[in-house]
C-alpha positions, 0 to 999 in steps of 0.5 A: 500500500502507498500513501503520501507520508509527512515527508511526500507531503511536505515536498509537494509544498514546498515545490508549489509555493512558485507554482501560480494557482487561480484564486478560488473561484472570487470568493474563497481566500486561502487564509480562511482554510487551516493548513490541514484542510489545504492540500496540493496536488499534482492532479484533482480528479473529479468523480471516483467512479471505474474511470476515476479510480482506474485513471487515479491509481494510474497516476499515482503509479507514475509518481503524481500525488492525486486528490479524488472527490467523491460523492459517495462513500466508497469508490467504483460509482456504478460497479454495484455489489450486494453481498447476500447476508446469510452466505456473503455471496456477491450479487454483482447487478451494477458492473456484471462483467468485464471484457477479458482483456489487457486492461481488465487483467492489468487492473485487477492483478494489481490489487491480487483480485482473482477473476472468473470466467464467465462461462453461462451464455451472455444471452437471455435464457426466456423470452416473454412478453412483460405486459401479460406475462406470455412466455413465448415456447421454445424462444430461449435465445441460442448460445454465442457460437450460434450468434456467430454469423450474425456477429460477423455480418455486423462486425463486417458493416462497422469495420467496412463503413464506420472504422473510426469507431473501432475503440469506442471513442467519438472520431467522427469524420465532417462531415458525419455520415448521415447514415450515423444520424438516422434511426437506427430501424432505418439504419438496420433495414438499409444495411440488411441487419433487421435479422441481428436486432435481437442480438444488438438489442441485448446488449444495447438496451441503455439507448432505450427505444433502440429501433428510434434511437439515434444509430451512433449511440446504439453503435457506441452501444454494441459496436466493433469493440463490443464484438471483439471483446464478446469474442474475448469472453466475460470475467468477473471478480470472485469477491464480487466486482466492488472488491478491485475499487475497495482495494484501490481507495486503500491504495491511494490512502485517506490523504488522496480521497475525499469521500461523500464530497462535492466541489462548490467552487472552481477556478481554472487558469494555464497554470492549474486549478483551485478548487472548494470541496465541500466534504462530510469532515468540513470544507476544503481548498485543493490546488493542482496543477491538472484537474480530470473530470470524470463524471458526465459533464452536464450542468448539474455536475459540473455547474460550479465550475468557471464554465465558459460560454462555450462549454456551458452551450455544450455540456447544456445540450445534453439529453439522457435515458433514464436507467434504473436498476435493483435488486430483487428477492422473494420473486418466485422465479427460477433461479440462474435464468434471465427474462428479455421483454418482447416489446423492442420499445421498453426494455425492461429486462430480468436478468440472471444472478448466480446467487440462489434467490436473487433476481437482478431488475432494469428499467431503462427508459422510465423516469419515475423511480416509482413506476419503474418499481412497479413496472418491474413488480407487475412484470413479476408477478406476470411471469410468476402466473405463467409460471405457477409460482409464487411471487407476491412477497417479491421485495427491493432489497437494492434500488438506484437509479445510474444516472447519465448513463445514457446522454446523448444528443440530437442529430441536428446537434450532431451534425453540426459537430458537436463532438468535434467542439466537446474534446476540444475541450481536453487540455484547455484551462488544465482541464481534461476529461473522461468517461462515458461522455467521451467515449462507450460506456464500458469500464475496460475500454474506457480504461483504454481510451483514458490511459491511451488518450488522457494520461499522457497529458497529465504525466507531464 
């Protein structure tokens, strides 16, 4: 374990004191903070989720002392693990799995986490309609190798006419191809894919109305590094997925993460940042010379910070899917077996958990917590008449919503190059960015984009 020692501490003091940080956002004078709640880093990272974790430990590998905010009080964000209290067994219903690859292997073997191969199919076991509880026989979705030429079908049409697309990130060309712009059931119908939408739709379903949904974001949904990871296979951690992040927080120390925290003010310049965090210990004044965000720039995240004209134009025009996600117990349905909605319009599905009583709940597209509850309790109870079970007890023993999961924007917005302006933004002010607003919202490959793309500029 690593942790800034009084004498790190006191070096990193002692090199800023010719290092010109802005003055805190107008209102905050250095000489109201005591020295303790003053700290000075090399880098502020902003959101301690998958990516603000993985890009944190990164950095204090490379030697760069690191103070992470967070809101919550805990690392990983959206990684999502409920231990079963009489077993302990972990229901991994956030992050359900990793792409088996070089950043995945390289993250977890630093902290000694030891992964498993997921070896069940990634494809639902039941179809049913969700509206009256109809299972329809003999419509289990097949296995992967079967899936195979519809993966190669669609693989061939992403590398053949998108290859810019290939990691994940948003490089597209200017004009953007309207191809990218149309819904994507015109989309599927023009390329010949109708065939595969069942097979995109489950791993798409975060766009929400997948057939209207705009086709870059189902593309960045389930695209050619999707495919390729799906080839690589699926691992998850023994220990439950949120051990990795637990693990990585002891690593970076308590010196370098601020939990159940949020910053109130922000001032940026060339020379670094200085930033007012609002923390459950009291206020504090961080200055660093680089700041990395990232949590999903909307407004509501990033609103205190000195925005300028453009990127309040920008991080304003963000719309998003709403997506909620639970735990269930008591359901009365099958154990280890997943439920996929008929209806391509609401995809609300039931998906499996190795644990023995737990049903995991996902509700993508329903902005009312409530009715996304009882979307899922009338589904329940539907599939438990068809099934002549018994699910009246079915209770929420986990429920949250992911929020920003799904942001995207028009495609009049898009045609008028919106992604070229937003990362235009990296490196402007000492501010660079990360995340699933910049590139597909899959924690390994957004790992790679972040150490490919971002890193290099906060090392040096």
């Amino acid at each position: 374990m690593r942790s800034l020692t009084t004498t790190t501490t006191a070096l990193v003091l002692s090199t800023s004191l010719a290092y010109a940080y802005p003055a805190a956002a107008g209102c905050w004078s250095k000489h109201k903070f005591a020295a303790s709640d003053i700290l000075q880093r090399d880098v502020l990272v902003v959101g301690g989720g998958a990516t603000g974790t993985f890009a944190a430990v990164k950095l204090r590998d490379a030697g760069k002392t690191v103070a992470v905010v967070e809101r919550d009080p805990q690392l990983g964000g959206h990684v999502d693990t409920y231990y079963d209290p009489a077993s302990g067994y972990p229901v991994d219903y956030g992050v359900q799995a990793y792409f088996h690859n070089q950043q995945t292997k390289d993250f977890f073997g630093k902290f000694g986490v030891p992964l498993t191969p997921v070896t069940g199919s990634p494809f639902p076991q039941k179809i049913a309609d969700f509206s009256n509880g109809y299972i329809v026989p003999n419509a289990s979705a097949p296995d992967l190798a079967s899936m195979q030429p519809l993966l190669a079908k669609y693989a061939a049409v992403l590398a053949q006419n998108f290859p810019y697309l290939a990691q994940g990130a948003y490089d597209l060309p200017d004009p953007v191809p309207a191809d990218l712009l149309l819904p994507f059931a015109a989309f599927a119908a023009k390329y010949d894919l109708l065939d595969a939408v069942p097979l995109i739709w489950t791993f798409a379903q975060g766009v929400g109305n997948m057939m209207e949904a705009t086709t870059l974001y189902v593309l960045q949904s389930f695209g050619l590094s999707h495919v390729l990871g799906l080839q690589a296979g699926f691992v998850v951690a023994q220990q439950g997925n949120q051990v990795v992040y637990d693990k990585a927080a002891a690593f970076l120390g308590a010196d370098s993460v601020l939990y159940n925290s949020k910053v109130i003010k922000l001032a940026r310049g060339d020379d670094g940042v200085t930033a007012v965090v609002k923390t459950a210990t009291g206020t504090k004044l961080v200055q660093a010379k680089k700041l990395l965000v990232t949590v999903p720039p909307t407004l509501g995240n990033v609103g205190k910070f000195d925005l300028d004209a453009t990127e309040k134009t920008l991080f304003g025009q963000w719309a998003n899917v709403p997506y909620f996600i639970g735990v269930l117990a008591k359901t009365g349905l099958t154990d280890q077996t997943s439920f996929l909605n008929t209806n391509l319009t609401s995809p609300d599905t039931l998906p499996t958990v190795g644990v023995p009583g737990y049903q995991i709940a996902q509700v993508i597209g329903e902005g009312s917590s409530n009715v996304a509850q009882r979307l899922v309790t009338d589904a329940v109870t539907r599939l438990d008449r068809s099934l002549q079970t018994d699910g009246a007890a079915t209770e929420f023993v986990r429920w949250e919503e992911h929020d920003n999961l799904g942001l995207h924007v028009s495609p009049a917005e898009l045609s008028q190059g919106f992604y070229k302006q937003l990362y235009a933004c990296q490196g402007k002010r000492s501010t660079w960015y990360t995340g699933n607003a910049w590139a597909t919202d899959y924690s390994s490959l957004l790992w790679a984009f972040t150490v490919e793309r971002i890193l290099p500029s906060l090392l040096t």
